[in-house]
N, C-alpha and C positions, 0 to 999 in steps of 0.2 A: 715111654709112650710107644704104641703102633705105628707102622708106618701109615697104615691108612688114615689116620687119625695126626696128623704131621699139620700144624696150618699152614693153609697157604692161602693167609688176608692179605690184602694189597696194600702197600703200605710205600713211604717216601721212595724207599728205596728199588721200587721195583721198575725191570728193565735196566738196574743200575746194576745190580747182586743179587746174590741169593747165600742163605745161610748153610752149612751143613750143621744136619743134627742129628743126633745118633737117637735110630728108633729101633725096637724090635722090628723081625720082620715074620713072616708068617707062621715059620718052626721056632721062633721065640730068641731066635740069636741076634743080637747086635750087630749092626750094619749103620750105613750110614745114606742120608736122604738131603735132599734139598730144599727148602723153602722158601717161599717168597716172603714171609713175612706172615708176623701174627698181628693182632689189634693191640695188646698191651705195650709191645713194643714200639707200635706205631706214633700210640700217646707219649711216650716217653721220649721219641724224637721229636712230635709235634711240640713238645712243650719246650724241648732243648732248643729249636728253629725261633719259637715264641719270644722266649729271653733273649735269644742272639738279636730278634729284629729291634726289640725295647733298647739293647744295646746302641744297636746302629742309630735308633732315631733320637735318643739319649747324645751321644755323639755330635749329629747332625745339627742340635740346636746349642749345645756348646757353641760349636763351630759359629752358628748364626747368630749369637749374644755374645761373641766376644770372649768369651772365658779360655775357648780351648783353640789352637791352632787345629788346620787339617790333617795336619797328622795323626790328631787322636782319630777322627771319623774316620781315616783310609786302611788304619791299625785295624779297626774294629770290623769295617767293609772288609776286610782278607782275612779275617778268622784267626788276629795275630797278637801276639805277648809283644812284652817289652824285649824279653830275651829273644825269640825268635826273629825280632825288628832288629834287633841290635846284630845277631847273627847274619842276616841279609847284607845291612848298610855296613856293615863294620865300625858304627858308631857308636860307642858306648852308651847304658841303659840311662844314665844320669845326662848323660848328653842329649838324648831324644826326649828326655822331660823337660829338658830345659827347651828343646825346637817346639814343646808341644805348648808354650807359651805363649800368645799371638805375638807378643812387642819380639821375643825372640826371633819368631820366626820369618818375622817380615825382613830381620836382616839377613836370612842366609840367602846362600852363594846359589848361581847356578848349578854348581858344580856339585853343590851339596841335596839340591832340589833334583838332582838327576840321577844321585845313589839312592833317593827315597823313591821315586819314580820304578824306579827298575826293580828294586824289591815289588814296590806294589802292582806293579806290568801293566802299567798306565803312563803317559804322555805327563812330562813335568808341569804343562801348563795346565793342565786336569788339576792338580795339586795347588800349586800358583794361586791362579783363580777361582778356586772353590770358596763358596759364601754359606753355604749351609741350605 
């Protein structure tokens, strides 16, 4: 592609990044330009963000029926695996399925609500008291 010819649609990311992409430029050599963003890629963020929020609100009503502890919604709210949660807390991956149990989780420690807290960089009682 030319470089005049480079998009630069506005898109999630912009003010945040910008891409480099290699264009020709006027003698026909290869160089490299920056972009703000095209439309195709815009959509394919837009839809990535879409999922992620069906996730969270997926999450949230767990949470609020009973089925899921807040640890599953707080996982989901931070953009987080099982492994990366387990990596934070130092709690193993079999272990935060079982915290993500409600009967589970109402018995743990503060001590243990305060490793989950600090992974997720929120206040123990945010966690604690969340209802969905």
């Amino acid at each position: 592609m030319k470089k005049k010819e480079l998009p630069q649609d506005e898109s999630a990311l912009i003010g945040v990044t910008r891409e480099v992409c290699y264009v020709k430029d006027e003698d026909g050599k290869y160089t490299t330009d920056l972009s703000t963003g095209w439309n195709v890629k815009k959509e394919a963020l837009d839809n990535a963000w879409d999922d992620i929020k069906d996730r969270i609100e997926a999450a949230r009503k767990a949470v609020a029926d009973g089925t899921q502890s807040p640890i599953g919604y707080f996982m989901e709210m931070k953009l987080m695996d099982l492994k990366l949660l387990a990596d934070y807390t130092g709690f193993w991956q079999f272990t935060i399925k079982r915290h993500m149990k409600p009967s589970v989780f109402r018995s743990l420690s503060e001590k243990q609500l305060e490793r989950y807290a600090k992974a997720f960089d929120i206040p123990a009682a945010d966690i604690k008291n969340f209802k969905g």
